[in-house]
C-alpha positions in Angstrom: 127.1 96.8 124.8 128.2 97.7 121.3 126.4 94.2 120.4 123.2 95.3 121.8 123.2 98.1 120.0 123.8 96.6 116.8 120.9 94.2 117.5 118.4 97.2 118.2 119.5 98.8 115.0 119.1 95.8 112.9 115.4 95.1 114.3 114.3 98.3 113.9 115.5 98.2 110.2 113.4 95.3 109.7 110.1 97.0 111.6 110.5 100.0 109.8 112.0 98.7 106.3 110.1 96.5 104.0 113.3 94.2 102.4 112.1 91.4 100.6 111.8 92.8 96.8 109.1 90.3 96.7 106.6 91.7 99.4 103.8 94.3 98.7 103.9 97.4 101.2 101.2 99.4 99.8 98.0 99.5 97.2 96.5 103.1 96.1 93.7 102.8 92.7 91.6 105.3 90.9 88.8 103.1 90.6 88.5 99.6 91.5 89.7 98.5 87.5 92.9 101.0 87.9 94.6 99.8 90.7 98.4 100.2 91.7 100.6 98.1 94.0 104.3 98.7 95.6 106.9 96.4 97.5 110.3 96.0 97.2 111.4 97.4 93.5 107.8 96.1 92.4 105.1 97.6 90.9 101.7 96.1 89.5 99.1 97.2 87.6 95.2 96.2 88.0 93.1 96.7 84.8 89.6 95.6 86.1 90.5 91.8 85.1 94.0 91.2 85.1 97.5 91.6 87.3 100.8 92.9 85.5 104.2 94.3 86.3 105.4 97.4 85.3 108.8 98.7 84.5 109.7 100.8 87.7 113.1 101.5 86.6 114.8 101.5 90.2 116.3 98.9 92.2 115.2 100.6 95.6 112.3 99.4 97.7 108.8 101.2 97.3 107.0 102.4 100.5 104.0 104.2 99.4 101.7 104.8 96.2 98.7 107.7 95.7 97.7 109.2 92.5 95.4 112.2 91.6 94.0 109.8 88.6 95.4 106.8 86.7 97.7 108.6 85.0 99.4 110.8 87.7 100.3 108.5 90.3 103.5 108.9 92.5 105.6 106.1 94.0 107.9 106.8 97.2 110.5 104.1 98.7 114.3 104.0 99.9 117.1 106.6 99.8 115.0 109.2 99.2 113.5 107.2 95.8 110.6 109.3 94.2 108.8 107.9 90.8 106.0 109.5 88.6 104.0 107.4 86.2 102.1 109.7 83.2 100.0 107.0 82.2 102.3 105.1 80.0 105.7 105.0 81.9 107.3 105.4 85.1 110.1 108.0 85.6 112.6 109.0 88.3 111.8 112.3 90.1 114.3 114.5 91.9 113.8 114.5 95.6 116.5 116.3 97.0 117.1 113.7 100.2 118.4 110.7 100.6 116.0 110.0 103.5 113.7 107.5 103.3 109.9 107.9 102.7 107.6 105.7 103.5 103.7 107.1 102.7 102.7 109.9 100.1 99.6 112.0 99.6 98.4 115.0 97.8 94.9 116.7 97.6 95.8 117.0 93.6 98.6 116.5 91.5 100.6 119.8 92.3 100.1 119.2 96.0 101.4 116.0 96.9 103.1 115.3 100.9 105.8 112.3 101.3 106.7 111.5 104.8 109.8 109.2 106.2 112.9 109.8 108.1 116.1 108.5 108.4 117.9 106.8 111.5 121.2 108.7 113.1 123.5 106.1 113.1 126.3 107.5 115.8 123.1 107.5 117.8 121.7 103.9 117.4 117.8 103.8 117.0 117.6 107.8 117.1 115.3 108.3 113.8 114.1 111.7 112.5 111.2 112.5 110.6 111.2 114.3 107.1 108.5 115.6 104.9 108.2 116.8 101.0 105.9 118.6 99.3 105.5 118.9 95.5 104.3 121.6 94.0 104.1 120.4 90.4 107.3 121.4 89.4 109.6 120.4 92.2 110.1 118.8 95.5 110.9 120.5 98.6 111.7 120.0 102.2 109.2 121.0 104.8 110.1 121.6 108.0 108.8 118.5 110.4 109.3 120.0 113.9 110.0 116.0 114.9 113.0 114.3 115.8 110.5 110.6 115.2 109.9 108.6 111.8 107.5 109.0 109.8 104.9 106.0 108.5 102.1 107.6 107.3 99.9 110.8 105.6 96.5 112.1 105.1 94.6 115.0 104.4 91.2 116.0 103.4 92.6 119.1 101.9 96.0 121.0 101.0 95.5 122.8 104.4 94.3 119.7 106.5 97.2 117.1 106.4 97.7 114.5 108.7 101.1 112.6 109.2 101.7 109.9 111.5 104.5 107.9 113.3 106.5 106.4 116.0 105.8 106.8 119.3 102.6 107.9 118.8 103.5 110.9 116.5 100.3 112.8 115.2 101.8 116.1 113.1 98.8 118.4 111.3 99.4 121.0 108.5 97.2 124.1 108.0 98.9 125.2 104.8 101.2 127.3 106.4 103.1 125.0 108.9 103.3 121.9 111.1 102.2 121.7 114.5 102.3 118.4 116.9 99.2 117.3 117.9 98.8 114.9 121.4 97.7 111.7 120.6 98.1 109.9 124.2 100.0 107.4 123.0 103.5 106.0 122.5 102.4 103.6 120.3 104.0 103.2 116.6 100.9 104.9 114.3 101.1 103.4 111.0 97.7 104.7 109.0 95.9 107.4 109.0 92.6 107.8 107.1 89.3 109.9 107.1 86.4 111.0 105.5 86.7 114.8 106.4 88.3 116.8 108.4 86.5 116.2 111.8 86.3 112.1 111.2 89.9 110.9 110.8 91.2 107.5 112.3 94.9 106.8 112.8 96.0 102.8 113.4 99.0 101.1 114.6 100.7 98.9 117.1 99.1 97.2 120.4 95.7 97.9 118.5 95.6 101.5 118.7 92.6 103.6 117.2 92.8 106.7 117.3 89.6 109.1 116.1 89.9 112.9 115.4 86.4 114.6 115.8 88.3 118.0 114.6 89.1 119.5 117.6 91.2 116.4 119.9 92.1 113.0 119.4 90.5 110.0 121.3 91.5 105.9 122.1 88.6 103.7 120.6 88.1 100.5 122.7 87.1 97.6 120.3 85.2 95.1 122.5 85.0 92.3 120.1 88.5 92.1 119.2 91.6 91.2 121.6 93.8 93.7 120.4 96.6 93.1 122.8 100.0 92.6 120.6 98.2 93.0 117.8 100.0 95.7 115.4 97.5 97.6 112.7 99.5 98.2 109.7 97.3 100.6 107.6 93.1 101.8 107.5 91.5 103.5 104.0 87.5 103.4 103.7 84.4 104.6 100.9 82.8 106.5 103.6 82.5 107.5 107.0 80.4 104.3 107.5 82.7 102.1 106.2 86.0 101.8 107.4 88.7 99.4 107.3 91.9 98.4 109.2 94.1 95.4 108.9 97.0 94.3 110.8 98.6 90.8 112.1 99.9 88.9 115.7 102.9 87.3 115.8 101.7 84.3 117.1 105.2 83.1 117.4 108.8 83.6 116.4 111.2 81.2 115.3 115.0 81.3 113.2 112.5 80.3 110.1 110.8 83.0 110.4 107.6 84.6 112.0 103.7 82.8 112.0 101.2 85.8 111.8 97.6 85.9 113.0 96.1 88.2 110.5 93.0 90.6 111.4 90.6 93.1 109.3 88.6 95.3 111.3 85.5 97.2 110.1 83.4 100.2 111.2 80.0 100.9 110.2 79.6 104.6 111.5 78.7 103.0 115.2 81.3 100.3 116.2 84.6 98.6 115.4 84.2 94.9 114.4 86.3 91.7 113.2 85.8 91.0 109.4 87.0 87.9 107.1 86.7 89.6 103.5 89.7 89.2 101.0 91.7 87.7 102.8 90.2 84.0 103.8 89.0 83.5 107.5 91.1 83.7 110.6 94.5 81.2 110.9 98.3 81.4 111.2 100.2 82.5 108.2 104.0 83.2 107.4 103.2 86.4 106.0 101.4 89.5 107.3 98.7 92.2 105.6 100.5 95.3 105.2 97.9 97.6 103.5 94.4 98.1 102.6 92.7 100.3 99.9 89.2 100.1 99.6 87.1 101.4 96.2 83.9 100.5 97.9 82.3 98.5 100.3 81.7 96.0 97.7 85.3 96.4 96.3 88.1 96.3 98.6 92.0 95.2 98.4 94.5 94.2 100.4 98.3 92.7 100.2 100.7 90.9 102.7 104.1 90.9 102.6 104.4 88.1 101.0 103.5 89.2 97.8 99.4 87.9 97.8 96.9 90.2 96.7 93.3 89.8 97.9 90.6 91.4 96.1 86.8 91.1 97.8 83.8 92.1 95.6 80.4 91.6 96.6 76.9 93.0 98.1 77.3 94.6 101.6 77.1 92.4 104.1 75.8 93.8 107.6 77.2 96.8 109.3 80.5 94.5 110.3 81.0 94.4 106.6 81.5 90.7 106.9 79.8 87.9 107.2 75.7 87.8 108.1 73.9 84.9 109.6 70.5 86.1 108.0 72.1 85.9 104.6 73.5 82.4 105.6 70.1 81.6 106.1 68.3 83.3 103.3 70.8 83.6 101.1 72.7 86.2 99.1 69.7 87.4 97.2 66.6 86.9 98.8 64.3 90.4 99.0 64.0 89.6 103.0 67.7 90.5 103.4 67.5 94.4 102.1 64.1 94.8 104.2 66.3 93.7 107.5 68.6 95.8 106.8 66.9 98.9 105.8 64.9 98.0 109.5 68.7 98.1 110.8 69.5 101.1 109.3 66.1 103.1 110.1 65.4 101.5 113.4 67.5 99.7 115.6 70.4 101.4 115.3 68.8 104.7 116.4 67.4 103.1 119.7 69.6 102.0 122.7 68.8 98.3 123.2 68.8 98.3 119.5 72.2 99.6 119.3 73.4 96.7 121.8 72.0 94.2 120.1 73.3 95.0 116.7 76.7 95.1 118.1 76.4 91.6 119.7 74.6 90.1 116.5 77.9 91.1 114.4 80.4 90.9 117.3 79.0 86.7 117.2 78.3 86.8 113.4 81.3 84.2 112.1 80.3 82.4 114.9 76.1 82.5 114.6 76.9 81.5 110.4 78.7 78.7 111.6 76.2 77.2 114.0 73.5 77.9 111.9 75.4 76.5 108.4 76.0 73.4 110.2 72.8 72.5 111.5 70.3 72.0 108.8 67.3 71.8 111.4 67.6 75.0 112.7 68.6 76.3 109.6 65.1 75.6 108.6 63.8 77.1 112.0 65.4 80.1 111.0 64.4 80.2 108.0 61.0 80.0 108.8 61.4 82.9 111.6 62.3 85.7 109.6 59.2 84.5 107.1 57.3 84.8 110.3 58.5 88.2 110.6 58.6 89.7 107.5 54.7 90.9 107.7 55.8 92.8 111.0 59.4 94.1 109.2 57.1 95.8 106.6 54.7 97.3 108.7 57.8 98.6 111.3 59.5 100.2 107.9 55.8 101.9 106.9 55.6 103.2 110.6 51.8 101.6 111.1 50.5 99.9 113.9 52.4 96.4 114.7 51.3 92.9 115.9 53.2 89.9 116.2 51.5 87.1 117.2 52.3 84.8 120.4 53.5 81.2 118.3 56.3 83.9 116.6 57.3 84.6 119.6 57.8 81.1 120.6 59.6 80.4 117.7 62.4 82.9 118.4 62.6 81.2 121.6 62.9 77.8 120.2 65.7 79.1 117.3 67.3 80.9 120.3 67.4 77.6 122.5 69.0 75.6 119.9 71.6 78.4 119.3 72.8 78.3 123.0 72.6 74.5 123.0 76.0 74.9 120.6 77.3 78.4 121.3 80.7 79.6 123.3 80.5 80.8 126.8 80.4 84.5 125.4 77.7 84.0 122.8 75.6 82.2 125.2 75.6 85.2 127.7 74.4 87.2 125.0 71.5 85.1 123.7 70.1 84.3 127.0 70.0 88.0 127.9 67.7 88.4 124.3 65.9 86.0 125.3 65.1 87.2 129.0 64.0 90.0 126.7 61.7 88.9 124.7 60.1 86.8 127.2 59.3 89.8 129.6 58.3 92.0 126.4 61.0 94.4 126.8 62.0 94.3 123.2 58.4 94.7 122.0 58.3 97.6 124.1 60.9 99.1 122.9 60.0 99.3 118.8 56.5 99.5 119.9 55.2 95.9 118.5 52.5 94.4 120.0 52.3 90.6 120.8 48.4 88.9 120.2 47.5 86.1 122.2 45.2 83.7 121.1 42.5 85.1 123.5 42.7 88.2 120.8 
């Protein structure tokens, strides 16, 4: 019995404790050429072009970095381990624990929140949760009210702070005190991120999303994504339109160590999707992302634990934030691409069938740029569909009378046809419903375009 014991202590040392001084747990920047990253006793420095180590001074791992600018950023790792960098150097701060802390926030640089705990050894696996607030001069205890770890904090204020934990702890400060919250969950909550104080997500294990619409918490089903064993480790976004999460899958376990399926999930303001940006596309890897901070939607980071930073500039591409079979069509640049979207943006989204097929068209988007990158004939099918279209996309977007004539229509069926002819059981489904929809005019219908025969 004393053996299992030991053995439960010992993994959840490894869940909760980041201990290869080589692995990255966390990445906070002021801008997207000021960017700081933690892990183990590391610390790097982005400067717009180039990675470099700094001097942290301590030989204790580092679980957590936020600044209020470049040159008042705060560090947070083991034993209680606090640093401060001014700008030029990094210096040791008094803490007043010994527990560990694991995430740190702070609405300005004399209001900062740390959040950890520490695990009772007589009673193996108990672990308690502590928090610290700064108040520009010192450090101080807070009282928790939790007996469970903590992993993570947010706030969109000094009086709206989130912290979040293990088995499915969801604590919130009103500047005053802290209050549990019910989350309906047991799940280990690893992030938490929002854009204000009614629109905060919390993340973590068996795919758990959470979403706070400032008054109770909600589970977020993510249909295109099989979340089961799959762990989110952290979520940070530029808006409340654009969202990220990452985590991982052990796909399996061996004595030399764990594979990983990594994942990146996006949200556009309507619905969770899978992405592939910074990060390479979906496979099996030895290590596992750990965090995600994003400066924009065309400037995102992210880091695994094996010490690999991934760094993702570029244009937005569709409301998964990944990839976008019209563009691997058209290409990056072409003036069709922002007239689709804007239609998107205006239009579909705002109508119910054109809410359900936006959400298919990105839910199948790797697979739709695949098919289509791969088949140079209906690439150039494609291509000449959306410059079929483009007169009717114009006149949609100037909210005049539409016509699209009948030999368009029957060349969405034909680019639709050869789609199905290579597509997955799943994707297939989907097409053939668009194009019983077309054919019986229900989509035309719906945005009010009207199809000219050649009788007209």
């Amino acid at each position: 019995m004393k053996n299992k014991h030991l053995l439960l202590f010992i993994s959840l040392i490894l869940l909760l404790y980041p201990i290869n001084v080589f692995s990255y747990s966390q990445i906070w920047g002021s801008s997207g050429s000021d960017v700081f990253v933690v892990g183990g006793n590391t610390i790097r420095h982005y400067d717009g072009s180039t990675w470099s180590d700094m001097s942290s001074g301590t030989t204790e791992w580092l679980g957590g970095v936020w600044g209020s600018s470049g040159s008042d950023v705060f560090a947070v790792g083991g034993s209680g381990t606090i640093l401060h960098y001014n700008g030029s150097t990094w210096s040791t701060m008094s803490s007043g624990t010994t527990n560990n802390l694991q995430g740190v926030w702070g609405s300005s640089g004399s209001d900062v929140f740390a959040v950890g705990g520490y695990f009772e050894e007589r009673q193996i696996g108990r672990l308690h949760g502590t928090i610290l607030h700064y108040n520009g001069s010192t450090w101080s205890t807070m009282l928790s009210g939790t007996t469970n770890y903590l992993l993570g904090v947010w706030g969109s204020s000094g009086s709206d702070v989130f912290a979040v934990g293990v088995s499915g702890t969801i604590l919130h400060y009103n500047g005053s005190t802290w209050s549990t919250m019910s989350s309906g969950t047991k799940s280990y909550l690893r992030g938490v991120w929002g854009s204000s104080r009614n629109n905060v997500f919390a993340v973590g294990d068996g795919g758990t999303v959470l979403h706070y619409n400032g008054l109770t918490w909600s589970s977020i089903k993510i249909e295109s994504v099989t979340t089961y064993n799959l762990n989110l480790s952290a979520i940070c976004g530029s808006s409340r339109s654009d969202v990220f999460a990452v985590g991982f899958t052990i796909v399996y376990g061996s004595r030399g160590g764990n594979i990983y399926s990594n994942t990146t999930l996006h949200y556009n303001g309507l619905f969770w999707s899978a992405n592939t940006i910074a990060g390479g596309p979906p496979g099996e890897y030895s290590y596992y992302l750990t965090d995600i901070w994003v400066s924009s939607s065309n400037d995102v980071f992210k880091v695994d634990s094996g010490g690999i930073i991934y760094h993702h500039t570029g244009p937005d591409t569709g409301p998964g934030g990944g990839l976008c079979p019209a563009q691997t069509v058209m290409g990056q640049n072409h003036l069709a691409l922002n007239k689709i979207r804007t239609l998107r943006n205006e239009m579909f989204i705002n109508t119910g069938l054109g809410k359900y097929y936006t959400a298919r068209y990105y839910k199948h988007a790797f697979e739709l740029s695949h098919i289509v990158a791969n088949n140079e004939e209906l690439k150039d099918k494609a291509t000449d569909l959306i410059q079929r279209i483009m007169p009717a996309v114009e006149t949609l977007l100037a909210k005049k009378e539409t016509i699209i004539d009948e030999d368009t229509v029957q060349k969405s069926i034909e680019v639709i046809d050869g789609l199905k002819s290579q597509a997955s059981p799943a994707l297939e489904k989907d097409l053939t419903r668009l194009k019983q929809d077309i054919q019986n005019g229900v989509i035309f219908k719906t945005f009010k375009v009207r199809v000219q025969t050649d009788e007209h």
